[in-house]
C-alpha positions in Angstrom: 23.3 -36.2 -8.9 26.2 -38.3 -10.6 28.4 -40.3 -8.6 32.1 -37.9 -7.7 29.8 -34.5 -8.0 30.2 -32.4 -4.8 29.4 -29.1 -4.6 29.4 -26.8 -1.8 26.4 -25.2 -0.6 24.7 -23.7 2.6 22.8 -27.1 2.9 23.5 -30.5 1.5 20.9 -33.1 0.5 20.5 -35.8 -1.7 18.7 -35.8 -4.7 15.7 -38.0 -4.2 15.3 -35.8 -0.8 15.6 -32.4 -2.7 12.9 -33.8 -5.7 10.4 -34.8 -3.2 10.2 -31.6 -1.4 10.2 -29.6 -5.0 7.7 -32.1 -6.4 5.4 -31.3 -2.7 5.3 -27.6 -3.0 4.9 -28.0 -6.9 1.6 -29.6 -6.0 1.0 -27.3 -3.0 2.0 -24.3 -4.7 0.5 -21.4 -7.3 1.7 -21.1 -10.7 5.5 -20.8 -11.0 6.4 -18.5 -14.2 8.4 -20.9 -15.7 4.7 -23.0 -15.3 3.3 -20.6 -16.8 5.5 -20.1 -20.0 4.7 -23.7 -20.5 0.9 -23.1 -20.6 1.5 -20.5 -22.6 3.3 -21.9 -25.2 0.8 -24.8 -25.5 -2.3 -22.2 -25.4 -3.5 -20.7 -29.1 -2.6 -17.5 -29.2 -5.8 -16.1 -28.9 -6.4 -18.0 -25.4 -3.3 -16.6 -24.1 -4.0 -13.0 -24.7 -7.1 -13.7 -22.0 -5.1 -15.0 -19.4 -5.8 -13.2 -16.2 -3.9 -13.7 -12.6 -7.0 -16.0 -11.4 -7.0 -19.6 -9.6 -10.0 -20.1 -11.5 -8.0 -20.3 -15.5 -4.5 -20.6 -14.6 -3.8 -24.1 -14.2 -1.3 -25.2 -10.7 1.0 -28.1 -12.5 3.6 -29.5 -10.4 6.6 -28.0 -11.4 8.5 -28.2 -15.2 11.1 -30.4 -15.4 15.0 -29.1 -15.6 14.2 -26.5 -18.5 14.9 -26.8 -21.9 17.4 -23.8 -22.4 19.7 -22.5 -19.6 20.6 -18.6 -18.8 19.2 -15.7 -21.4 17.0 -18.1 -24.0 15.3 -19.4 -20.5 15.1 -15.9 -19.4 13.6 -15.0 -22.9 11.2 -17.8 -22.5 9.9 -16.5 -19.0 9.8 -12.9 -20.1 7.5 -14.3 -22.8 5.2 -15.7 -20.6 5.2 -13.2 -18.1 3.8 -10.6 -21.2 1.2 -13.6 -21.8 -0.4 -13.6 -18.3 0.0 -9.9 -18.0 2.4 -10.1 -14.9 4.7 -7.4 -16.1 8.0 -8.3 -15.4 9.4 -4.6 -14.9 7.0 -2.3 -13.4 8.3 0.8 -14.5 6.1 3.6 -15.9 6.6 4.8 -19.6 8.9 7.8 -20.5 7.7 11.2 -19.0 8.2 14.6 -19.6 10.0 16.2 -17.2 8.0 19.1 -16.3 5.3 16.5 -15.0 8.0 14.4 -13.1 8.0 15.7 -9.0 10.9 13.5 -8.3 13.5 16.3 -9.0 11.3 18.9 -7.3 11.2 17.2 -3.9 14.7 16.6 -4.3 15.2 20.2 -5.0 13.4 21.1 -2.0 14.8 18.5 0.3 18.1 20.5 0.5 16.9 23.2 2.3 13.3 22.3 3.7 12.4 23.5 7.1 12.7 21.3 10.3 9.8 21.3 12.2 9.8 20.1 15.6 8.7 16.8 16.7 5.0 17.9 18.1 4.3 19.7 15.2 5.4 16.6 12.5 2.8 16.8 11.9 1.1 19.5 13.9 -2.3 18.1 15.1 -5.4 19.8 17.4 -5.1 16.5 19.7 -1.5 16.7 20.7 -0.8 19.3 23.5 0.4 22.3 22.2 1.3 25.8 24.1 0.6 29.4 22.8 4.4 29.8 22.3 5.1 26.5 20.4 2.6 27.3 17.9 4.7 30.8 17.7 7.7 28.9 16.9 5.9 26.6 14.5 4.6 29.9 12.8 7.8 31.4 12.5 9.5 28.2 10.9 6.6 28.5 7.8 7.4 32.5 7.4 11.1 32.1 7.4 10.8 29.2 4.3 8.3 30.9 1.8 10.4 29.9 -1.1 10.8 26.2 0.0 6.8 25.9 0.3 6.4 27.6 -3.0 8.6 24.7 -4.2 7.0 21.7 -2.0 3.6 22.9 -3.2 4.8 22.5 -7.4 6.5 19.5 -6.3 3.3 18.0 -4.8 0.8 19.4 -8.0 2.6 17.1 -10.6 0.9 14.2 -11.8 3.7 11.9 -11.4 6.8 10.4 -9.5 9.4 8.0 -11.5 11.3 6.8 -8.5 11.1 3.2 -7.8 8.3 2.0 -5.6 10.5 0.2 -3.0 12.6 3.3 -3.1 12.4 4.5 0.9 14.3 7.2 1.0 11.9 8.9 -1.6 9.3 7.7 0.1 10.5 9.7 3.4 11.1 12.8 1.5 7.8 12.8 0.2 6.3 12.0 4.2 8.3 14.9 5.1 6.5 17.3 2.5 3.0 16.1 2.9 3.3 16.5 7.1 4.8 20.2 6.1 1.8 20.7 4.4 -0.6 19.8 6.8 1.4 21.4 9.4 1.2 24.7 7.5 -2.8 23.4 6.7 -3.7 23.5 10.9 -1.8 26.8 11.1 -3.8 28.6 8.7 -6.6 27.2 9.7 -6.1 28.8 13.1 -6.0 31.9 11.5 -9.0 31.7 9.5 -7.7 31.1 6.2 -9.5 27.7 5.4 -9.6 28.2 1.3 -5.5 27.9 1.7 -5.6 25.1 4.3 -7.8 23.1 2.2 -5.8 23.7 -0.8 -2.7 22.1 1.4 -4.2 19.1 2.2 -5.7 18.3 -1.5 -2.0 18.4 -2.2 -1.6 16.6 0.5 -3.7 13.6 -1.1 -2.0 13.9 -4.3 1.2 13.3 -3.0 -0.3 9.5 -1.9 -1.7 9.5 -5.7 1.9 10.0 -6.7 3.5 7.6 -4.6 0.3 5.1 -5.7 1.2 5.4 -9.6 3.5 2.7 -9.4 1.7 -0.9 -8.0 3.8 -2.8 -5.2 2.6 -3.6 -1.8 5.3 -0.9 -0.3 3.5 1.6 -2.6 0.0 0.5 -1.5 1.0 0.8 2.6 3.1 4.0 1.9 0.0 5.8 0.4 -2.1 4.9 2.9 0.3 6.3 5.5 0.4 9.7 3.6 -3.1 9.4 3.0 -3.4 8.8 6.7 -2.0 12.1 8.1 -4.0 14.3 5.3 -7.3 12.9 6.3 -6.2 14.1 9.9 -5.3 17.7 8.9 -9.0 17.6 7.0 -10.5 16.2 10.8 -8.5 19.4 12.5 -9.7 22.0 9.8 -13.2 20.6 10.2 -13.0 21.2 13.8 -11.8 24.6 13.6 -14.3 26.2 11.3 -17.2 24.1 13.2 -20.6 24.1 10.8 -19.4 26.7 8.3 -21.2 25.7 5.3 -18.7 26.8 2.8 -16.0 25.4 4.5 -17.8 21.8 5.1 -19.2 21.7 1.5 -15.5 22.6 -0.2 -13.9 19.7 2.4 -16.5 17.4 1.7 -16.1 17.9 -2.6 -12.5 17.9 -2.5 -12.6 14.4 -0.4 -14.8 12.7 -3.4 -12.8 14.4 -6.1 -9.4 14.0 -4.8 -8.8 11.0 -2.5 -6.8 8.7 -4.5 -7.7 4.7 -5.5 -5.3 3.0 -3.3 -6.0 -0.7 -4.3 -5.1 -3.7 -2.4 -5.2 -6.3 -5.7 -3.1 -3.5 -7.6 -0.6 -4.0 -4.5 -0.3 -7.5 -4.9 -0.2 -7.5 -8.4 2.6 -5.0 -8.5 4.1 -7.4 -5.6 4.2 -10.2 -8.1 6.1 -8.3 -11.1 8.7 -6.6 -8.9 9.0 -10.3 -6.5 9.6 -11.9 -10.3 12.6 -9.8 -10.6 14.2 -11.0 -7.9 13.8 -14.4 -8.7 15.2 -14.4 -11.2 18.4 -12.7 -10.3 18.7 -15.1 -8.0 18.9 -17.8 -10.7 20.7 -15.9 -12.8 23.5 -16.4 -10.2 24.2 -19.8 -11.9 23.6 -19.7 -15.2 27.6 -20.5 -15.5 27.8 -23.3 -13.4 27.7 -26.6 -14.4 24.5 -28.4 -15.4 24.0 -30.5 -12.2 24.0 -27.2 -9.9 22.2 -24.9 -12.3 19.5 -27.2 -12.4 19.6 -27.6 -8.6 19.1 -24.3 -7.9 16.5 -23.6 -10.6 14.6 -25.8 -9.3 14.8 -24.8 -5.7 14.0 -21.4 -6.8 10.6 -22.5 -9.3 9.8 -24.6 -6.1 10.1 -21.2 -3.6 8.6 -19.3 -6.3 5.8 -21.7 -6.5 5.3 -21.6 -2.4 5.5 -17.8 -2.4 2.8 -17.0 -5.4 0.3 -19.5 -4.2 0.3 -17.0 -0.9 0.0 -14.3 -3.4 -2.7 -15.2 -6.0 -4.7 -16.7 -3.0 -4.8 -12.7 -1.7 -5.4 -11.6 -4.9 -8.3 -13.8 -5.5 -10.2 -12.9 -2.4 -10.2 -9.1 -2.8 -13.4 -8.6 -4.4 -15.2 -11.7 -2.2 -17.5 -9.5 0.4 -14.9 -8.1 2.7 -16.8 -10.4 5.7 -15.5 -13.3 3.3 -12.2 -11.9 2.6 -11.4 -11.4 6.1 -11.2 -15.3 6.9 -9.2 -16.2 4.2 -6.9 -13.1 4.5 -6.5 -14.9 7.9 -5.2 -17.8 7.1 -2.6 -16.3 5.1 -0.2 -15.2 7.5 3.7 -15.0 6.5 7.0 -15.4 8.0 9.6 -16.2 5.6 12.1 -13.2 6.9 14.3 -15.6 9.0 15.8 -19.5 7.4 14.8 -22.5 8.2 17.7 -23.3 11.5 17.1 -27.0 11.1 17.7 -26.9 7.4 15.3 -29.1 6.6 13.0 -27.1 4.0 15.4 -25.6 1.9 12.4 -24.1 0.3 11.6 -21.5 3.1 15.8 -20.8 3.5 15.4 -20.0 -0.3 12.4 -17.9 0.4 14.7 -15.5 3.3 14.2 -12.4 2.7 12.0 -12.5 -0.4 8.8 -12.1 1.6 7.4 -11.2 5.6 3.7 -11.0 5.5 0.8 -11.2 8.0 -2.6 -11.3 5.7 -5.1 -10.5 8.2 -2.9 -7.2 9.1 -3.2 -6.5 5.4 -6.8 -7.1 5.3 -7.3 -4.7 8.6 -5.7 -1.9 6.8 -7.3 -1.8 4.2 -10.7 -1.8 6.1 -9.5 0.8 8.7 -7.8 2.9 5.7 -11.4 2.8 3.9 -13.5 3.5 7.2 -11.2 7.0 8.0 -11.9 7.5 4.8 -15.8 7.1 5.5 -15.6 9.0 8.4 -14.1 11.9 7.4 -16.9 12.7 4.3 -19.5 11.8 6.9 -18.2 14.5 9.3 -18.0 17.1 7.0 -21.7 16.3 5.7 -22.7 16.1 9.3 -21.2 19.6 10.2 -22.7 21.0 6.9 -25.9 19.8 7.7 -25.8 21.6 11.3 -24.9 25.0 8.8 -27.7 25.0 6.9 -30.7 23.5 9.3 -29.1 24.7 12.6 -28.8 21.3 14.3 -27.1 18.0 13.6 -29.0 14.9 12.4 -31.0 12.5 14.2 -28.6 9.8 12.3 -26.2 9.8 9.4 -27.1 9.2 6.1 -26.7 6.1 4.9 -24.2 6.7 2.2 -21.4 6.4 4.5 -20.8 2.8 5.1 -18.1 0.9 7.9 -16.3 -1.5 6.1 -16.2 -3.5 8.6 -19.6 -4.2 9.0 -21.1 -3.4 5.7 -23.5 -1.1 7.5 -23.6 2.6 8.2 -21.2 4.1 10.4 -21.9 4.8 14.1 -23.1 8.1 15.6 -23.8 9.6 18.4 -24.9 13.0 20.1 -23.1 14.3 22.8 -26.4 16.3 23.9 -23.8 19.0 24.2 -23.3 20.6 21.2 -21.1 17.7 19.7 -21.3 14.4 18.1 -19.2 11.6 17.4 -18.3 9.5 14.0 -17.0 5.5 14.3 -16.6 2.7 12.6 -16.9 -0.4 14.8 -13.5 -1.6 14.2 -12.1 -5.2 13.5 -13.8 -6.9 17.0 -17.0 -4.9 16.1 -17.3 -3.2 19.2 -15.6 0.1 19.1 -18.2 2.9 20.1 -15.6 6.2 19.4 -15.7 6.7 23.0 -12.1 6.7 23.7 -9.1 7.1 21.5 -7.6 5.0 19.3 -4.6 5.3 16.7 -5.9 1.3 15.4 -9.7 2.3 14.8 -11.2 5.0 12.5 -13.4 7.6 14.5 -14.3 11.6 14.8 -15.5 13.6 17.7 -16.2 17.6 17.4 -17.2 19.7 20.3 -18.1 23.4 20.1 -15.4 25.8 20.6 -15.9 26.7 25.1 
């Protein structure tokens, strides 16, 4: 910094100090995208096009220098590069047609959808629920045909154009696919199982239409939707019992419909729409003067740098065996929410806000996600089996695997007429005997 330059800033350093952390986490950190629009425009064309988001061919430099070109021809230059290593920049979908958009649909039906009551949001057979509660929940679903009718178009369109971070969307759509299962246990009870399984395959499409768009919110949020149809399939399985129609249409519609929720896609998506915000953030000084423009670029490469090493770490263990994946999903645990108080990495104070991740809570979901996913088929084959032979199996088939272990699910017979379905869970050891909202597990017994 020349001699007489002061700025004002939220922490003050001198240069050499500022350089030495940048240069640090330029040789500890992933590719920066300003990195990468230097290998790409020393790559030949062809080589470029291949670039994939791998440690293994994109190179880790310490970070560029102060940047040839300042504000939009930098910008250019980064947008380029971003096209060249296939990191899109804005993850937004193309144009759609309106009739397949369901974004104005749920808004339409958010103004005058039904309020259900807080046991039955969603209504499920293991929450305590009396004769006349059910009566009120029964007479909340007859009073709002037309609102259903609507929820049910909004959840059969293909897509959804609202942003993936966009939460209050993302509520609205919770809100339809727990009506749905709500309504799904309700006409189960009354014997109408073609209809309830018709609820909860739109039930799954709604976490297909919230998983169009990749971004880690996107990946968690249609899990969570996922989570509660999967439940209203468990309840309708337990209230037709072995009825082989019943078990066999449950059983189809979980292989046909349950959606590719992808943990790499997440991550990948996290990347584009993270990129974004970098670079707002720098293009907060493109006016200033030279000195503090290329004070803050550089602090921002450097974050960006710290925060896509976590990144393309993740993405590169997803498809090591998950018994792999879990150790180094581990060691990535993140907690950039809050600023450095000592202001002595001005790195992670840069990085407030931009990022609050635990990896091995990641990794645990998407395990536990996949094993209630497991479970449920394997209950419905289970109950079908009991249908057609007249008793349960001595063991399930092997087709149905825990995640967890890489081995078959567990099972047990009650020797009362029931049996029980459980993945053994993150420590290994969970034996569906008890349960448990953070392990994946099934457990019918005959009607008394």
């Amino acid at each position: 910094m020349n001699e007489g330059f002061v700025v004002s800033m939220k922490f003050m350093m001198s240069t050499s100090t500022l350089m030495a952390i940048l240069v640090l986490n330029g040789q500890m950190a992933g590719q920066t995208v300003r990195a990468a629009a230097q290998h790409a425009g020393n790559s030949s064309a062809a080589a470029g096009d291949n670039i994939k988001i791998t440690t293994s061919n994109l190179p880790r430099p310490v970070l560029m220098p102060h940047p040839p070109n300042d504000g939009p021809a930098a910008l250019a230059l980064e947008t380029a590069a971003c096209r060249k290593c296939h990191i899109p920049l804005n993850n937004f979908p193309p144009d759609i047609p309106r009739d397949k958009d369901a974004s104005v649909i749920y808004l339409q039906w958010d103004r005058t959808a039904p309020s259900f009551p807080k046991y039955a949001n969603p209504l499920k057979l293991q929450n305590s629920v009396s004769y006349a509660q059910l009566k009120a929940v029964q007479e909340i679903i007859d009073k709002h045909p037309t609102e259903f009718k609507l929820l049910r178009k909004a959840a059969g369109k293909p897509y959804l154009t609202s942003s993936p971070d966009d939460t209050a969307m993302f509520h609205l759509m919770l809100d339809g696919e727990r009506a749905l299962t709500t309504d799904a246990v309700m006409l189960a009870r009354n014997g109408d199982y073609s209809h309830a399984i018709m609820n909860e395959a739109l039930a799954l499409n709604i976490a297909k239409q919230r998983n169009k768009r990749s971004s880690l919110y996107g990946y968690i949020q249609s899990y969570g939707i996922e989570d509660d149809a999967l439940c209203g399939f468990q309840d309708i399985l337990t209230l037709a019992g072995p009825n082989q129609a019943v078990d066999r249409r449950i059983g189809i519609v979980l292989q046909e419909e349950l959606p590719v929720i992808s943990l790499k896609a997440g991550l990948i998506g996290d990347i584009s729409n993270t990129a974004v915000l970098f670079n707002s953030s720098r293009s907060q000084y493109d006016d200033f003067d030279p000195y503090t423009r290329h004070y803050y670029y550089d602090l921002y490469d450097a974050a960006e740098a710290r925060y896509l090493d976590h990144d393309i770490t993740l993405i590169d263990a997803v498809d090591l065996p998950r018994s792999v994946r879990r150790g180094i999903f581990a060691n990535q645990e993140w907690n950039w929410s809050e600023a450095d108080d000592r202001q002595q990495d001005p790195v992670q104070d840069c990085l407030a806000g931009f990022a609050k991740r635990d990896g091995a809570t990641l990794n645990w979901m998407d395990d536990v996600y996949n094993a209630r996913e497991q479970v449920t088929m394997a209950a419905a084959a289970v109950l079908e089996i009991k249908a057609k032979t007249g008793s349960f199996p001595n063991s399930l088939p092997t087709t149905f695997i825990d995640p967890f272990t890489d081995k078959p699910l567990g099972y047990s017979l009650d020797g009362q007429g029931g049996f029980t379905i459980y993945s053994a869970g993150m420590n290994g050891t969970y034996d569906g005997k008890r349960i448990s909202g953070n392990d994946a597990s099934y457990t019918y017994s005959p009607p008394s």
